[in-house]
C-alpha positions in Angstrom: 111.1 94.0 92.8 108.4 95.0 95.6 108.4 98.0 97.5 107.7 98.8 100.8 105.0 101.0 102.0 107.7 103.7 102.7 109.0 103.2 99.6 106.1 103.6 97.6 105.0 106.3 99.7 108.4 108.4 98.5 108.3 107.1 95.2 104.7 108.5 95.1 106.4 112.1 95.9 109.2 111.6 93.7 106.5 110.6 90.6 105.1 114.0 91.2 108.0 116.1 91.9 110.2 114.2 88.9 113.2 115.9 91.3 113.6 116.9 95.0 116.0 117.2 97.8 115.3 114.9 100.6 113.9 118.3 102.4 111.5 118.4 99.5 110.3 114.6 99.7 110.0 115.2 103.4 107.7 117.9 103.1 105.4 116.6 100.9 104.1 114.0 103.7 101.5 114.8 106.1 102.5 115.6 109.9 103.4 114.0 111.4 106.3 113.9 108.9 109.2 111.0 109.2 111.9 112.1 110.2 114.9 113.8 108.2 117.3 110.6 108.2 114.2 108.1 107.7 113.7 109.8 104.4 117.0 109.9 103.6 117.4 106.1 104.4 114.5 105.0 102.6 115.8 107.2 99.1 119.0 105.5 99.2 117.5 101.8 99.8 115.3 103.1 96.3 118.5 104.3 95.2 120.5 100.7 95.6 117.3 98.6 94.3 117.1 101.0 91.0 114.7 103.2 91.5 116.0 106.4 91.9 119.3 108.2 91.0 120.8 111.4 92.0 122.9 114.4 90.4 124.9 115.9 93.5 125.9 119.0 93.7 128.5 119.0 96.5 127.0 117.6 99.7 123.4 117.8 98.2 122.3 115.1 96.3 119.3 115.8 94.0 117.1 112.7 93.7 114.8 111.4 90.8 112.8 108.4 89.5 114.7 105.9 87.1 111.2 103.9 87.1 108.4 105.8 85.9 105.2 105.0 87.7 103.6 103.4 84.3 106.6 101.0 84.9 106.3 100.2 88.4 102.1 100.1 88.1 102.4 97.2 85.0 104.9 95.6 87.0 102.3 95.3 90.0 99.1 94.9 88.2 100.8 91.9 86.0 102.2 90.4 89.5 98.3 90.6 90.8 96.8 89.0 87.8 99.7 86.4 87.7 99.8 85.7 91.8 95.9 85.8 92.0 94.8 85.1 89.2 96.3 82.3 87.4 97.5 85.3 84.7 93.3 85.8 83.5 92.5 89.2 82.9 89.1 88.1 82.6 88.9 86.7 85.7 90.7 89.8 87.5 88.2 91.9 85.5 85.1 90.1 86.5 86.7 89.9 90.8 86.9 93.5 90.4 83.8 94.2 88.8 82.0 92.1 91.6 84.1 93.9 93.8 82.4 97.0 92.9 79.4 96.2 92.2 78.8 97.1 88.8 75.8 97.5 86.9 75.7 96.0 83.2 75.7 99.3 81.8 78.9 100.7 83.8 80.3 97.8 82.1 79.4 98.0 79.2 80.8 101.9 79.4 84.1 100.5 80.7 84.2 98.1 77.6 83.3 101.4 75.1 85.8 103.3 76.6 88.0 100.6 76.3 87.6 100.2 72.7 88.3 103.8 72.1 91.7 103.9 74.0 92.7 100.9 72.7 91.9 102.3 68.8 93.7 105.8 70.1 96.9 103.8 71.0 96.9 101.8 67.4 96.4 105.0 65.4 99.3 106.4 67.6 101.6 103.8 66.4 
């Protein structure tokens, strides 16, 4: 499910804080800061589309992130290379590298590191 800007914005915070009060989110934007009951209103729509949880503890309700943000970032990266790009991770690689101009031997060091996360992971498992 996409997010909003707003919502990605506070599950940014929540990411970071693993747990916070609305106060908390709140005060982790820049000024000027949304406003109490925007926060609040934007947790609970996260809340209803299963995002976030909350423990309360009376009237205060504790809120943290039921998606981590690998989750949520393999969920949008593999809606981009399937929306865009016809589901070819060669051909998202090579838009991006265009994108950014790079040199043969930046990619070249993007394929070596590569190689050596992807050899980390299987001796991991």
């Amino acid at each position: 499910m996409q997010l909003t800007r707003a919502e990605e914005q506070v599950m940014q915070i929540l990411w970071d804080l693993e747990e916070g009060l609305v106060k908390d989110i709140r005060e982790r934007f820049d000024d000027p800061r949304p406003a109490r009951n925007t926060v609040s209103t934007v947790v609970r729509i996260l809340e209803k589309k299963g995002y976030v949880d909350h423990k309360s503890f009376g009237n205060v309700y504790l809120y943290y992130p039921i998606v981590s943000r690998e989750e949520y970032s393999r969920h949008q990266l593999f809606g981009l290379l399937e929306s865009y790009f016809d589901n070819s991770f060669p051909a998202m690689a090579s838009f991006f590298a265009r994108e950014k101009d790079l040199s043969v031997a930046e990619m070249e060091e993007l394929i070596n590191e590569t190689r050596k996360e992807l050899s980390a992971n299987k001796e991991q498992k």
